[in-house]
VOLO-466272 format. One record per residue (C-alpha): residue number from 1; residue in one letter; x, y, z. Coordinates in steps of 0.5 Angstrom, whole numbers, plus 500, padded with zeros to 3 digits. Layout:
N
(pt NUM 'a' (X Y Z));
...
END
This chain:
458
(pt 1 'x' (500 500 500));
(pt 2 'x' (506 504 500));
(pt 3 'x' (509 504 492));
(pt 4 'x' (510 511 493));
(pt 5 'x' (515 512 498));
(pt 6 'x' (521 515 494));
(pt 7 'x' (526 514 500));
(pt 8 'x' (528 509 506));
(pt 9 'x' (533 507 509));
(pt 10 'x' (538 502 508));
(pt 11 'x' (537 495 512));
(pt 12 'x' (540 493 517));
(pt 13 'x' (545 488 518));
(pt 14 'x' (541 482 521));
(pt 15 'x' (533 484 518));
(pt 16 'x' (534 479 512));
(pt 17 'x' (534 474 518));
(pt 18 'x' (528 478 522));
(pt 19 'x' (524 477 515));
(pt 20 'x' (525 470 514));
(pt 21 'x' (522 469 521));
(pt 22 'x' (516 475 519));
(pt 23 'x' (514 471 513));
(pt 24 'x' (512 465 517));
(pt 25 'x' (504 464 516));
(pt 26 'x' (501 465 522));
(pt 27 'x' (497 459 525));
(pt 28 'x' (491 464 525));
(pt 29 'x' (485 462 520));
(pt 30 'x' (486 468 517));
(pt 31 'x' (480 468 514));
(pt 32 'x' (476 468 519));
(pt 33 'x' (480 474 522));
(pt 34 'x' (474 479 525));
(pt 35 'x' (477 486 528));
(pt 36 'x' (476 483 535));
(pt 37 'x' (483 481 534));
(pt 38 'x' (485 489 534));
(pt 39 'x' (485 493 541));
(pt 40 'x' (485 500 540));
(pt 41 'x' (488 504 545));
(pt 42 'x' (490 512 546));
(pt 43 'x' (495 514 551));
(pt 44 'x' (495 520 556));
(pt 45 'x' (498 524 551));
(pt 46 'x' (493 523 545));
(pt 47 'x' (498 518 541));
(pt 48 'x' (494 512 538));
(pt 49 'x' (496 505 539));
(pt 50 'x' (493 499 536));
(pt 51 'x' (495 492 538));
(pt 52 'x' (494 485 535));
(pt 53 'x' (497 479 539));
(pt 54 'x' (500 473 535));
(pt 55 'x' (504 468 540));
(pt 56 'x' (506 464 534));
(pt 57 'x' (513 466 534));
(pt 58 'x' (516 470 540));
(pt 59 'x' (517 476 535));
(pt 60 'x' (515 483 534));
(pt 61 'x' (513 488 530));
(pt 62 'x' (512 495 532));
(pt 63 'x' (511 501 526));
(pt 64 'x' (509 507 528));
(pt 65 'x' (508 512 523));
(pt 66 'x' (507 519 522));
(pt 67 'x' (503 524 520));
(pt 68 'x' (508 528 516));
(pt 69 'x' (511 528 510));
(pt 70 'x' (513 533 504));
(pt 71 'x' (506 535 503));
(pt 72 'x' (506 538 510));
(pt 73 'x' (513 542 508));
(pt 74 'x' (513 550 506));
(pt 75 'x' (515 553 500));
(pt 76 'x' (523 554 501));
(pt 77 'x' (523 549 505));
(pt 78 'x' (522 542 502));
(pt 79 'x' (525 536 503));
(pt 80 'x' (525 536 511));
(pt 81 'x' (520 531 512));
(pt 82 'x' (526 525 509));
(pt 83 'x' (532 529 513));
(pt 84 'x' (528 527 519));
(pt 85 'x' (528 521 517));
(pt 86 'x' (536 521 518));
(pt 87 'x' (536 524 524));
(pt 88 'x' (532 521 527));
(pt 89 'x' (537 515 528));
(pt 90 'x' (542 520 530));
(pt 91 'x' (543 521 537));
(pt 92 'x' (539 524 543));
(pt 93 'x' (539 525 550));
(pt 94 'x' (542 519 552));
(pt 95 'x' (545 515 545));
(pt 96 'x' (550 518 541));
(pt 97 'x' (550 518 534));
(pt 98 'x' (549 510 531));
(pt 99 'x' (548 508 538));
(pt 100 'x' (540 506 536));
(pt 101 'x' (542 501 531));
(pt 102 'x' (547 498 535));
(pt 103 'x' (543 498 542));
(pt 104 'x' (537 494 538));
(pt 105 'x' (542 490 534));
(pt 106 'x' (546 487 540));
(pt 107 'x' (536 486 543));
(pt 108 'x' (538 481 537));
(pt 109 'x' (532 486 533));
(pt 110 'x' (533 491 527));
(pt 111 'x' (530 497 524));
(pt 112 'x' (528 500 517));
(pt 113 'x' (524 507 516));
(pt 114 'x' (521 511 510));
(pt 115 'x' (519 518 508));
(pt 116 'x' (513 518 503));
(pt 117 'x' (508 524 501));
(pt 118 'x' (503 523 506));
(pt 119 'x' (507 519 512));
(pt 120 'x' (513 518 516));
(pt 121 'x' (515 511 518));
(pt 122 'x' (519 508 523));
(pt 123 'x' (520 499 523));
(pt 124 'x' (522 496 529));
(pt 125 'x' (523 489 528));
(pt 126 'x' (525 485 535));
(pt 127 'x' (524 479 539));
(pt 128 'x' (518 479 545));
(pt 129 'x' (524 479 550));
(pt 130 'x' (527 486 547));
(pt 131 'x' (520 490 547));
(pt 132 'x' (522 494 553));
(pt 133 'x' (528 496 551));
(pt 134 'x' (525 498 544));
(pt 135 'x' (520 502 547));
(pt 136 'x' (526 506 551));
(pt 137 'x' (530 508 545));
(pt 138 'x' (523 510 541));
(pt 139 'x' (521 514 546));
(pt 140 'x' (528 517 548));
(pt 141 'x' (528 520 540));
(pt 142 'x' (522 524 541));
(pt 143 'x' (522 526 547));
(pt 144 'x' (530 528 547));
(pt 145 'x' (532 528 539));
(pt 146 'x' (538 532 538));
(pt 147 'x' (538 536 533));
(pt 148 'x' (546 538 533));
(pt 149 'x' (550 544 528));
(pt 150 'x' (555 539 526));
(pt 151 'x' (550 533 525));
(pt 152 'x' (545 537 522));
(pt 153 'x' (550 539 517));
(pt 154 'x' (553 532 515));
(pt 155 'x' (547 529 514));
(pt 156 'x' (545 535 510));
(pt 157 'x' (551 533 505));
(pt 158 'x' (548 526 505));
(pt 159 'x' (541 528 503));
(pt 160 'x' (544 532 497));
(pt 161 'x' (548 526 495));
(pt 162 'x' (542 521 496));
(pt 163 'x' (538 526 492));
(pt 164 'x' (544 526 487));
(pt 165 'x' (544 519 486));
(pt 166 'x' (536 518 486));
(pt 167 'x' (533 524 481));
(pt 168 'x' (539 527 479));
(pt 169 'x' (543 521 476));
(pt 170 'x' (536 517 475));
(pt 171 'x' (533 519 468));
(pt 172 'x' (527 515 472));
(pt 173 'x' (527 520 477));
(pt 174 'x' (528 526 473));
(pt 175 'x' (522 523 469));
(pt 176 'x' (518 523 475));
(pt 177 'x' (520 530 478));
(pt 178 'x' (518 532 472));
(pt 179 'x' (511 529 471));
(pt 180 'x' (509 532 479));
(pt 181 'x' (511 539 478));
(pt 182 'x' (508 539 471));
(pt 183 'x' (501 535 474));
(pt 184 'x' (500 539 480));
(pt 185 'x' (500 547 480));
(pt 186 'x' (497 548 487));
(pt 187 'x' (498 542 491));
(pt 188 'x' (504 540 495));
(pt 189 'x' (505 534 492));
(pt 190 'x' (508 538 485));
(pt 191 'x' (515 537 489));
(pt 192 'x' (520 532 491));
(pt 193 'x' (520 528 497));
(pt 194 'x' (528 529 497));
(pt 195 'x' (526 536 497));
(pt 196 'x' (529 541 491));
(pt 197 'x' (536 541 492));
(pt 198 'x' (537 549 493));
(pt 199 'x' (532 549 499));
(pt 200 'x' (537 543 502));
(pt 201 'x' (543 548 502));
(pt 202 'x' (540 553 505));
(pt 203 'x' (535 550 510));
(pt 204 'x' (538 554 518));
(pt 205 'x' (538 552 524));
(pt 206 'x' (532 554 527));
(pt 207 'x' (528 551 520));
(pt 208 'x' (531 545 522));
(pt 209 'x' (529 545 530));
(pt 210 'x' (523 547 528));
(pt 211 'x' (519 542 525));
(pt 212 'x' (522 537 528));
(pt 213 'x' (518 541 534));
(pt 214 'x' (512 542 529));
(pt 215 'x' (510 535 527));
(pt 216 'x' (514 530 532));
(pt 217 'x' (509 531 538));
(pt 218 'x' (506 524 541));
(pt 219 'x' (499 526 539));
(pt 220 'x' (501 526 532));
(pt 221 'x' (503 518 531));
(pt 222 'x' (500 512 531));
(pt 223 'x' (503 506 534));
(pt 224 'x' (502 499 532));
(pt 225 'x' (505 493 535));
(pt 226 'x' (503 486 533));
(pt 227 'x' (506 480 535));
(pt 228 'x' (507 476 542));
(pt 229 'x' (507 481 548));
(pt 230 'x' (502 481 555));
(pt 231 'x' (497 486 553));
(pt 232 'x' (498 489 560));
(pt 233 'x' (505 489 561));
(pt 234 'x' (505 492 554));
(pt 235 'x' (500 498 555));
(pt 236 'x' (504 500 562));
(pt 237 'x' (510 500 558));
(pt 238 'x' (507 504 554));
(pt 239 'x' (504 509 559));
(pt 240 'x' (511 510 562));
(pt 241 'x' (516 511 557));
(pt 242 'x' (512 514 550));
(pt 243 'x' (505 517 554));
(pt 244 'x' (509 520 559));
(pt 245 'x' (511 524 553));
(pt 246 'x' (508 531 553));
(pt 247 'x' (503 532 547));
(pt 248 'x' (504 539 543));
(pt 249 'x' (499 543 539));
(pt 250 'x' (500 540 531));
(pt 251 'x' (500 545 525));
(pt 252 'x' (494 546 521));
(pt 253 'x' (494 541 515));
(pt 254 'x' (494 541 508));
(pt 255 'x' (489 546 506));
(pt 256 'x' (491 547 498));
(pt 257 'x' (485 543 493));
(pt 258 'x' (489 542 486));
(pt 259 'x' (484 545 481));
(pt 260 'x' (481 540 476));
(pt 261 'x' (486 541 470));
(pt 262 'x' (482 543 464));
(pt 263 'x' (488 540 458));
(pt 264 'x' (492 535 457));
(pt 265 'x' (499 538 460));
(pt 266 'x' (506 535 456));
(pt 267 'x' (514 536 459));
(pt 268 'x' (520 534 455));
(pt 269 'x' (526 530 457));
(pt 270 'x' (531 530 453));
(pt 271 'x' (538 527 456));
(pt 272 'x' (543 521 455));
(pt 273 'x' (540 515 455));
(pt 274 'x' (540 509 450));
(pt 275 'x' (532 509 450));
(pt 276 'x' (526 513 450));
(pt 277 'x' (519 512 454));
(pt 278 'x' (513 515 456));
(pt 279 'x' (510 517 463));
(pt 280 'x' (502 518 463));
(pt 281 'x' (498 519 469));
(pt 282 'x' (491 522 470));
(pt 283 'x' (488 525 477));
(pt 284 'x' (485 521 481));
(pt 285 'x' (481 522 487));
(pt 286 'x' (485 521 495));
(pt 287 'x' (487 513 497));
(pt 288 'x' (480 512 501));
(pt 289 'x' (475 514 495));
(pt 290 'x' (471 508 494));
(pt 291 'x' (474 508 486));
(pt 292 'x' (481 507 489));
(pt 293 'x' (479 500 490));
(pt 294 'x' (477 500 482));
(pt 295 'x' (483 502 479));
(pt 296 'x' (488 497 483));
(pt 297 'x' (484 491 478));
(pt 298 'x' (485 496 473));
(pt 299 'x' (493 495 475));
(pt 300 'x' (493 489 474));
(pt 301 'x' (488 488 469));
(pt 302 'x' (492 492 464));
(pt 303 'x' (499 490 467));
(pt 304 'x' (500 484 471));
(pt 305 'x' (503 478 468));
(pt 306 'x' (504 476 460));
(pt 307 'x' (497 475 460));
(pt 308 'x' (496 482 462));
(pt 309 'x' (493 488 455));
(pt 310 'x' (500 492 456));
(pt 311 'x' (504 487 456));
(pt 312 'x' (500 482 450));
(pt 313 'x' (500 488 446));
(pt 314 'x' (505 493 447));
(pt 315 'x' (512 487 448));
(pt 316 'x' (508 481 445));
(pt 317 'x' (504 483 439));
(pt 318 'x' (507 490 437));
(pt 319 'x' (514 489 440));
(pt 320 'x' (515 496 441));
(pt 321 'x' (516 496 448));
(pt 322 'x' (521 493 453));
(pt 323 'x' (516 493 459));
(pt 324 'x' (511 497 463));
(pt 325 'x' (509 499 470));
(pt 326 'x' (503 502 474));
(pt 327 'x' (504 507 479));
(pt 328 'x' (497 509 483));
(pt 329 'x' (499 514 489));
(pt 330 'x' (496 512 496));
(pt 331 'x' (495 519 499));
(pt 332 'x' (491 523 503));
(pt 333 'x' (489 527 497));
(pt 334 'x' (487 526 491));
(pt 335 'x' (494 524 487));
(pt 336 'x' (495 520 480));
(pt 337 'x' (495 514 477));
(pt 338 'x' (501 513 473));
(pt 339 'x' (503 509 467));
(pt 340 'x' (510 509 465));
(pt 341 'x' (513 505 458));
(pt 342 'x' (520 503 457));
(pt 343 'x' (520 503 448));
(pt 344 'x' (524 499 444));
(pt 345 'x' (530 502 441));
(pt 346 'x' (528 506 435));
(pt 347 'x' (521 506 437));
(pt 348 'x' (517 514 438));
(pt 349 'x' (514 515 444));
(pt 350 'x' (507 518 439));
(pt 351 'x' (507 510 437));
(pt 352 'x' (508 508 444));
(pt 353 'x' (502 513 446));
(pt 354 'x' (498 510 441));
(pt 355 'x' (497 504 442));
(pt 356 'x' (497 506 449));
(pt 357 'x' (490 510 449));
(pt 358 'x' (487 505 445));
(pt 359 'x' (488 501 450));
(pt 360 'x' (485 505 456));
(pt 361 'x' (479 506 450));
(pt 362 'x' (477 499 450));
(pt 363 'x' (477 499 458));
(pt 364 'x' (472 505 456));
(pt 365 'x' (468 502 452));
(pt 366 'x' (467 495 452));
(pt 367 'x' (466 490 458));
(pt 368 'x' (471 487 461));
(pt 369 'x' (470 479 461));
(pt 370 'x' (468 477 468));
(pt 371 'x' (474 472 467));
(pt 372 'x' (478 477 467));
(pt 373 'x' (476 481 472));
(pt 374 'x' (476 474 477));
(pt 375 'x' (483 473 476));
(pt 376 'x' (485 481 478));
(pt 377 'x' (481 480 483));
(pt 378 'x' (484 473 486));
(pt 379 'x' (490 476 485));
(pt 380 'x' (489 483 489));
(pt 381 'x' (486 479 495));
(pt 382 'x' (491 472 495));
(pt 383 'x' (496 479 495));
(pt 384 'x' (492 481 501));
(pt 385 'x' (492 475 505));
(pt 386 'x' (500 474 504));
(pt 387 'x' (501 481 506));
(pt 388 'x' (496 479 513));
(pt 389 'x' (500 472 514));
(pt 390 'x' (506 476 518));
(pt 391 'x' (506 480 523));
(pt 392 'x' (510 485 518));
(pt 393 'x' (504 485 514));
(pt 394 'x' (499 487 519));
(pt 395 'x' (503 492 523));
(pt 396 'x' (503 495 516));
(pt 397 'x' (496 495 513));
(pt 398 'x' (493 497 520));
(pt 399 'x' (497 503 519));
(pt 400 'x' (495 504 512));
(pt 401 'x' (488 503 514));
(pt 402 'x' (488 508 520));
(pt 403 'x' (492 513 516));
(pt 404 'x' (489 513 509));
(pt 405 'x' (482 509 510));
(pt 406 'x' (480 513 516));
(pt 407 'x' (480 507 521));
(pt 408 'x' (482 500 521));
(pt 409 'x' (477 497 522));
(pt 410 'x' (475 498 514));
(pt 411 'x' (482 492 513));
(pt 412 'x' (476 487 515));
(pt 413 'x' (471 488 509));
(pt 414 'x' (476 491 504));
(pt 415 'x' (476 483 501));
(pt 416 'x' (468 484 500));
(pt 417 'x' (469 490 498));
(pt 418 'x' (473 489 492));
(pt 419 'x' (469 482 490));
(pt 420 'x' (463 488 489));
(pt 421 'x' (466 491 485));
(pt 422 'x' (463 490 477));
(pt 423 'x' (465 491 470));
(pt 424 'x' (460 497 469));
(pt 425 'x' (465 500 475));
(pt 426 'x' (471 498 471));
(pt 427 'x' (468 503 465));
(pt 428 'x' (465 507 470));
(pt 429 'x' (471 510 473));
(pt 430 'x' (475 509 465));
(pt 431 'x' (471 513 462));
(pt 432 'x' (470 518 469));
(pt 433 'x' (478 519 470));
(pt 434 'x' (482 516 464));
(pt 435 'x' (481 522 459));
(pt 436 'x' (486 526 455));
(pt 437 'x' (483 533 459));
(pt 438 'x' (486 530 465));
(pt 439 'x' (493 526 462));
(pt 440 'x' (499 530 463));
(pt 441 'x' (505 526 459));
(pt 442 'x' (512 526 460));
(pt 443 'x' (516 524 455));
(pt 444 'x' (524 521 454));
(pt 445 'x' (527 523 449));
(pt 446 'x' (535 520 448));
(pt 447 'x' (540 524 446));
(pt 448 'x' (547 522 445));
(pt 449 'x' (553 525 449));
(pt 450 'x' (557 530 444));
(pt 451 'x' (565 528 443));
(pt 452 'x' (566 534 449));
(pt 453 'x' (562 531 454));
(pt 454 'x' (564 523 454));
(pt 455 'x' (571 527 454));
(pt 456 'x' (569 531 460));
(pt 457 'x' (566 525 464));
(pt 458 'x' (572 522 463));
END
């Protein structure tokens, strides 16, 4: 549910181990899972925390997410959110810098974190018996983390470097940078999760204290733990070392509503490369809309496997393209269904095009088979039950459903939902966004490298 987080941190050394034992199916009848299962707590200081218990093995998931990303950023100010991400595994009160990791890995645990549009969040994954421990260090960066000169400038240098390699050395990343700031005229989303490269050089001080003080308030999380624990003894833990934290006023939210787009919108790359491609997206409306649950079987009606239309017609019959990916943004406003093309050596990205929109017409137009409806939506839910066979996955999707459905209690009726969902609502929706008006197109032009640039690479 998170295929747009831009940024992550590299695992650490022992998370390969803690995956393979989180990928074991729980002894639960998954089927026959009701929202029983979830206890629903807040703290004293307002944090949500939500706890499922599964002693099938003695481990633990713990996730907590934050309501923060780069939508909650200012102009001149972007790419905070995923600085923090950084700095959050940079020192505090009573652990110097690396001293997180090294505590949780010594418990025997491991750790990941991501930054996305909408969120940011932090992956704890330990034994049963390191759950104090684990608490302790997430509750001593909040309440303490420290936001030192010298290591806000060293991770300063980092994150310009990771921006480097992500956008500015990836013609994938241009591409999509291009595409948000060409898509989007209002909304936050038009930049990059990693922040302009000019707003990270020129970030001060007191910018960067204050929006860690601004959006890392304890009543501004939710925490979710799922795995073997005493539900009283986790809840005392809790209250002593994260509700005793202070809640702090939050920033007024997201305002901005994109306007309708009237036209289709086109932006141009050319740039070294050895194939051309094609990135077209429409608006679509935020994660929670009910028509959200129709464009995933659209997604893999048109791209999932070689039985899937692109792949039959764009690489199979036609041969023109190499692949093809669909990216729908999962946000709390209203964002973009996307599918990017990469096109065979020689081939115009008008063919690519062409082919691309008959396609999306005959969605339009004529009446998926309900055999082919049945196999996407086999393939959503058997994906569903994966994602909920592990304690990873359920930490996870509790999150997601809390965050970006409105309440967890909707992952419990997100199979029926998706198994009502008709040919006519596939058309329906096709006809409603999948339009020229509402399409922004980017385009991958190659160009080769002059005699003087390959020599200045030199």
């Amino acid at each position: 549910m998170f295929g747009n987080n831009l940024s992550g941190r590299p695992a650490t050394a022992c998370v390969l181990y803690l995956l393979t034992i989180l990928i074991l199916v729980s002894g639960t009848a998954l089927a026959d899972l009701d929202q029983s299962v979830v206890q629903e707590h807040e703290l004293s200081n307002g944090m949500k925390v939500l706890l499922w218990e599964d002693d099938t093995i003695p481990s633990l998931a713990i996730y907590t997410f934050w309501k923060v990303g780069s939508r909650n950023e200012t102009v001149g100010n972007t790419g905070l959110a995923h600085f923090f991400e950084h700095m959050m595994f940079n020192g505090s009160a009573n652990y110097a810098p690396g001293e997180f990791d090294r505590v949780m890995e010594d418990a025997g645990g491991s750790n990941n974190a991501y930054t996305s549009r909408n969120i940011t969040a932090y992956q704890d994954w330990v034994p049963a018996d390191a759950l104090e421990v684990t608490l302790e260090l997430e509750a001593d960066r909040i309440r303490s983390l420290a936001v030192d000169p010298e290591v806000v400038e060293s991770e300063r240098g980092v994150v310009i470097s990771e921006r480097k390699q992500r956008i500015g050395n990836d013609n994938f990343g241009r591409l999509w940078e291009i595409l948000d700031s060409t898509a989007y005229l209002a909304h936050p989303y038009s930049w990059p999760v990693l922040g302009w490269e000019s707003d990270i050089e020129n970030w001060r001080q007191r910018d960067v204290e204050e929006f860690f003080q601004s959006w890392y308030a304890p009543n501004n999380a939710v925490m979710v733990i799922c795995g073997a624990f005493d539900e009283d003894n986790l809840l005392a833990l809790l209250e002593e070392k994260i509700g005793s934290i202070p809640a702090r006023d939050v920033p007024r939210g997201v305002v901005t509503v994109e306007p309708p787009q009237s036209g289709e919108r086109r932006a141009i790359l050319r740039k070294e490369a050895s194939l051309g491609c094609v990135l077209a997206a429409w608006h679509i409306p935020e994660y929670a809309h009910e028509d959200l649950r129709v464009f995933e079987l659209i997604d893999l009606i048109l791209n999932q496997g070689e039985s899937s239309r692109l792949y039959r017609r764009l690489v199979d019959q036609e041969q023109t393209a190499l692949w093809s990916y669909i990216r729908m943004d999962d946000g709390f406003d209203p964002g973009l269904f996307q599918i990017l093309v990469q096109s065979r050596a020689g081939v115009a990205g008008e063919v690519i095009e062409a082919a691309l929109y008959e396609e999306l017409e005959l969605l339009k137009s004529e009446p998926v088979s309900e055999r082919e409806l049945a196999k996407a939506k086999n393939m959503l839910i058997a994906d569903f039950y994966r994602e909920m066979a592990s304690i990873s996955g359920r930490a996870d999707a509790l999150g997601a459903f809390q965050l970006f459905h409105g309440d967890w209690r909707n992952l419990f009726n997100v199979v029926e939902r998706y198994q009502a969902i008709t040919v006519e609502d596939l058309m329906r929706v096709a006809q409603l966004y999948l339009v020229e008006d509402n399409r922004t197109v980017v385009t991958l032009i190659p160009i080769q490298a002059t005699a003087e640039e390959g020599r200045n690479a030199n």
